[in-house]
C-alpha positions in Angstrom: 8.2 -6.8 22.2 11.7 -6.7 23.4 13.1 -8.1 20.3 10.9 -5.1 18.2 12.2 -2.5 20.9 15.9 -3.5 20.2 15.4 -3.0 16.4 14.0 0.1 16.8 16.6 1.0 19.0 19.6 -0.2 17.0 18.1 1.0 13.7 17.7 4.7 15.6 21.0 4.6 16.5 22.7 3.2 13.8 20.7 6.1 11.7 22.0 8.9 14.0 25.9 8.4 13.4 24.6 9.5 9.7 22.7 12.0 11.3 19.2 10.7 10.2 16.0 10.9 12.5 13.5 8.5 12.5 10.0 9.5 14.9 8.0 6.2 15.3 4.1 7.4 14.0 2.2 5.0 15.9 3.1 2.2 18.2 2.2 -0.4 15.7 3.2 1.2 12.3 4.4 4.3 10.8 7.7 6.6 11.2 8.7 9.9 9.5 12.1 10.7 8.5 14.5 13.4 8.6 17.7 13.9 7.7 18.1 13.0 3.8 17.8 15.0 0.6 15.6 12.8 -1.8 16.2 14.9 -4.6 20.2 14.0 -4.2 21.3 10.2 -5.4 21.6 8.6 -1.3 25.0 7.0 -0.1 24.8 3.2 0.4 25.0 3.7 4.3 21.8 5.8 3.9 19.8 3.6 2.0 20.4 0.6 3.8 18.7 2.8 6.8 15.5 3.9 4.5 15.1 0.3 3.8 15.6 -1.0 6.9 12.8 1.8 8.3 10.5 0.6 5.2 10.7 -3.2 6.8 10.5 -2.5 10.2 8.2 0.2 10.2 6.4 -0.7 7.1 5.0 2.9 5.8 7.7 5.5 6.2 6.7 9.0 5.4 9.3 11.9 4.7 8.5 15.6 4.5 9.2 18.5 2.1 10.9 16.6 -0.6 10.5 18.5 -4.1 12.1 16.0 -5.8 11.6 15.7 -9.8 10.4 13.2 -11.8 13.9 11.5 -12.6 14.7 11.6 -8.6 11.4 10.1 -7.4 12.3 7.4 -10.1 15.7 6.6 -8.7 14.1 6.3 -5.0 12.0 3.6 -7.0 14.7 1.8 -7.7 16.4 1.4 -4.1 13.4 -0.7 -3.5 13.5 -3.2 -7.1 12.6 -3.0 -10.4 9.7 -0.2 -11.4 6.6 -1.1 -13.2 3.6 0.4 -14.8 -0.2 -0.1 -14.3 -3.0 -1.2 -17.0 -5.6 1.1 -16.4 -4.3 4.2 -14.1 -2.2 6.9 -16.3 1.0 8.1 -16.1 3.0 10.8 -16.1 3.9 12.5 -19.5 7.1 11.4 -20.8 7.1 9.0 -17.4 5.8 5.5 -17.7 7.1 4.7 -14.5 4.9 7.3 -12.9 1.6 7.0 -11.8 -0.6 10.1 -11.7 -2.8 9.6 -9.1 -6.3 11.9 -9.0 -8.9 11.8 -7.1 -9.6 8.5 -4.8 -7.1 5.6 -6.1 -7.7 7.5 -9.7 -11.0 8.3 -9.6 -11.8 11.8 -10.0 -14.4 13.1 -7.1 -17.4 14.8 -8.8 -20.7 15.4 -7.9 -21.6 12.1 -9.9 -18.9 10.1 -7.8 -18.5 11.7 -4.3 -21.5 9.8 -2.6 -20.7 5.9 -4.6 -17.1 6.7 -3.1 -17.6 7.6 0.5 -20.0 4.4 0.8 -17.3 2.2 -0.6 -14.5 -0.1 1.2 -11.4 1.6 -0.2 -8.9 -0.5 2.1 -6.5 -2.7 -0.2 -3.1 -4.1 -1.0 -2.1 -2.6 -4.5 -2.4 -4.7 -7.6 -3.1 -8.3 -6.0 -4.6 -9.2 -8.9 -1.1 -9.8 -10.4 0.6 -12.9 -10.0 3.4 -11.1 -8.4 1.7 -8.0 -7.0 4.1 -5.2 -6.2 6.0 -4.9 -3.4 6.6 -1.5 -3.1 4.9 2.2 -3.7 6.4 5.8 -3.7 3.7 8.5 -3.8 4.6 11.6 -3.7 2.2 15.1 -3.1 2.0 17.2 -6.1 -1.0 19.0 -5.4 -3.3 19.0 -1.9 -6.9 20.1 -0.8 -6.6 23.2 1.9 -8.0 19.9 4.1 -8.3 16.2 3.8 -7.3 13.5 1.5 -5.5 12.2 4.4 -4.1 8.4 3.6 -4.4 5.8 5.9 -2.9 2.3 6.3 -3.2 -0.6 8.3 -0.6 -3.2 9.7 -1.6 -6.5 7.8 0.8 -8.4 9.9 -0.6 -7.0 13.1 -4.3 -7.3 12.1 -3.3 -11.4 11.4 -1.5 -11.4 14.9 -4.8 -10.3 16.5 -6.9 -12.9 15.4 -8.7 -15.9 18.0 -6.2 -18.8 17.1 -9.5 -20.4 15.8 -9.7 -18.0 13.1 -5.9 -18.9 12.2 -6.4 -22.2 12.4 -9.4 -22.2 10.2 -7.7 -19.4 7.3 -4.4 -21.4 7.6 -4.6 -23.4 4.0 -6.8 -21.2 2.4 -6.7 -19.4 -0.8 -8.6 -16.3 -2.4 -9.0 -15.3 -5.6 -7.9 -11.7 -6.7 -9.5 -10.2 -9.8 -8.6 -6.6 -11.5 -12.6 -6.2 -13.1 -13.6 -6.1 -9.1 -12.3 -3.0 -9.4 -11.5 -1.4 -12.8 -13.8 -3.1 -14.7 -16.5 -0.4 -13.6 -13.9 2.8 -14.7 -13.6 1.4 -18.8 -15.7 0.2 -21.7 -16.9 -3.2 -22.1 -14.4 -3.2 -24.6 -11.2 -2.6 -22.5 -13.2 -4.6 -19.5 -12.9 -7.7 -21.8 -9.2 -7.2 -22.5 -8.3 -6.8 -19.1 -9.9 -10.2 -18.5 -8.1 -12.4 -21.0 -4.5 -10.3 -20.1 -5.2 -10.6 -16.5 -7.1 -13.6 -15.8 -7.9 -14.2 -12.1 -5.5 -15.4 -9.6 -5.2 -17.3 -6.1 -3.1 -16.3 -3.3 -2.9 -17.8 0.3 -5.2 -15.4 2.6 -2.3 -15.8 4.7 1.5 -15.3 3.0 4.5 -15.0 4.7 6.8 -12.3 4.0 9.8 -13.5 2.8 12.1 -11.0 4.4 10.6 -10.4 8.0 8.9 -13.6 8.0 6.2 -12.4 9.7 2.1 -14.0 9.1 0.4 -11.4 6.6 -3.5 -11.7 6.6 -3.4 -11.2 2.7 -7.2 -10.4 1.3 -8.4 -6.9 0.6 -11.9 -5.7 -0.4 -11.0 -4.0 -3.4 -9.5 -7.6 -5.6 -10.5 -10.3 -3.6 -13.5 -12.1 -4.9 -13.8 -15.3 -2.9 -12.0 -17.6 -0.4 -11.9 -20.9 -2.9 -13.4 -24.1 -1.6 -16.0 -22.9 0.2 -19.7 -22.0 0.0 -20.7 -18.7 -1.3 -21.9 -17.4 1.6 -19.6 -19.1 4.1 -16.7 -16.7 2.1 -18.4 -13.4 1.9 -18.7 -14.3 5.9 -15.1 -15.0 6.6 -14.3 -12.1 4.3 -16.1 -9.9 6.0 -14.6 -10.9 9.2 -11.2 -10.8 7.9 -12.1 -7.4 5.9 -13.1 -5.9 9.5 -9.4 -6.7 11.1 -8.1 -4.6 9.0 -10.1 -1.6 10.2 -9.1 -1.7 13.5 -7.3 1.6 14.5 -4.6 0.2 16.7 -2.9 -1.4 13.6 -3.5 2.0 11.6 -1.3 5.2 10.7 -3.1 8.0 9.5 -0.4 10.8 7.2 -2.2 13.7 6.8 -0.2 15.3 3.7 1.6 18.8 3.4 3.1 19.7 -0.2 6.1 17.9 -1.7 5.4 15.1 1.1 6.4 11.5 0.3 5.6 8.1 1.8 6.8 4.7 1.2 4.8 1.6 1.9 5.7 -2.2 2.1 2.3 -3.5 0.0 3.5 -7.1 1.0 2.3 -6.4 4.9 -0.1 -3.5 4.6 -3.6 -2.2 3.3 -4.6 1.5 2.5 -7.4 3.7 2.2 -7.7 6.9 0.6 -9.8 9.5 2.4 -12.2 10.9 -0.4 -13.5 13.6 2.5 -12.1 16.5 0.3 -14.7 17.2 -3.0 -15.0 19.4 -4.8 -11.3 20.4 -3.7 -8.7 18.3 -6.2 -5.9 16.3 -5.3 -3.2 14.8 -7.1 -0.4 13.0 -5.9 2.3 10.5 -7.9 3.5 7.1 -7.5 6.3 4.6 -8.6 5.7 1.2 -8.3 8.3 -1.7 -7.4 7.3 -4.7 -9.4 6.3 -7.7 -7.1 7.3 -11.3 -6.0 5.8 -14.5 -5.8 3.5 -15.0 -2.6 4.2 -17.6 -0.7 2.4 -18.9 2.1 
């Protein structure tokens, strides 16, 4: 705890001499960030300091940035190489960008509202990838006058809370990720079976390591993951479940309510999210780049 309170500490200083702000959200996770125009190209000095906040804090948020599309794409790029998505569309003219409506692109109806609010929307973006992303800019284009909050959770933290018997037992474990968990419901049987033979299902360790902080990462999600491999069918959905439930925990959680032409940058490597569908028959749209991923590592 020392250690962490000495980062924070250098990292708020260090920020200040450029006269940059960063307000911790939450004890665990979280921090909002003044002091930078996002719609400008940043000086090195400053983006060392946004990435820095990204690692340490793992979800940074920043607050009335109209940036445009070719500025949101640039702020992609501080973090790595941008990449598209197979089923969710994008911007006009943008491949890069993601429009995002609705509840992780699902438009709220009458039709959808109820299905979504009983659903388990926590996950880790695209894990169904061999090398999911490691990065997400979303950015507010249009709010409800209340809700659509997003919330994530502390992956790291939520492993770090777990009886050592529970480590010991998840320690060599893998899971398999699969995009039709998912998306196979939102397109034809068509598209479903095209999406299967160009992204056949994958294994990752339920525990990776990230290979910058080097911190434990409890690495399944309810939305891709479709079993722990080698063990019984019901002896997974068990352990899942357990697992699933970590993540829920509010002590590792920030909750971002949005205000227009907000932004917020996640590490997908160490944290789950949940949209908050609470807002129908309001709309909501909001925009994302995405950093393409690297290999995960156990």
């Amino acid at each position: 705890m020392a250690t962490a309170h000495r980062i924070e500490t250098d990292l708020a200083e260090r920020a200040a001499t450029l006269g940059i702000v960063i307000t911790p959200s939450t004890p665990t996770i979280g921090a909002e960030i003044l002091g930078v125009d996002l719609n400008r190209p940043l000086a090195d000095a400053d983006a060392e300091i946004i990435r820095a906040a990204w690692l340490r804090y793992k979800v940074i948020f920043f607050r009335n940035q109209d940036v445009d599309h070719d500025s949101h794409i640039r702020l992609g790029r501080l973090f790595g190489e941008l990449e598209g998505h197979p089923v969710i569309p994008h911007v006009d003219g943008y491949p890069e960008i993601l429009e995002i409506r609705g509840v992780e692109g699902v438009q709220l109806t009458a039709e959808t509202f109820r299905p979504f609010m009983a659903y388990n929307k926590w996950h880790t973006d695209v894990t169904f990838r061999e090398r999911p992303s490691i990065a997400s800019v979303l950015r507010a284009r249009l709010l409800p006058p209340l809700g659509g909050d997003t919330i994530w959770s502390d992956a790291a933290a939520a492993y770090e809370g777990l009886p050592q018997a529970v480590k010991e037992r998840i320690a060599g474990l893998d899971a398999e990720h699969d995009i039709i968990a998912s998306f196979g419901g939102r397109v034809t049987e068509e598209r479903r079976e095209q999406l299967a033979r160009d992204f056949p299902a994958v294994a990752h360790p339920v525990v990776r390591t990230h290979p910058e902080t080097g911190e434990k990462v409890l690495y399944v999600n309810y939305t891709f993951t479709t079993r722990i491999l080698g063990l019984p069918e019901e002896e997974s959905k068990d352990l899942l479940r357990l697992l699933y439930d970590r993540i829920k925990v509010p002590e590792y959680q920030v909750r971002f309510r949005w205000t227009p032409n907000a932004i917020g940058i996640w590490d997908n490597r160490s944290t789950q999210h949940y949209a908050v569908g609470d807002y129908w028959p309001a709309d909501r749209v909001l925009e994302r780049v995405t950093v393409s991923g690297d290999q995960v590592e156990r």
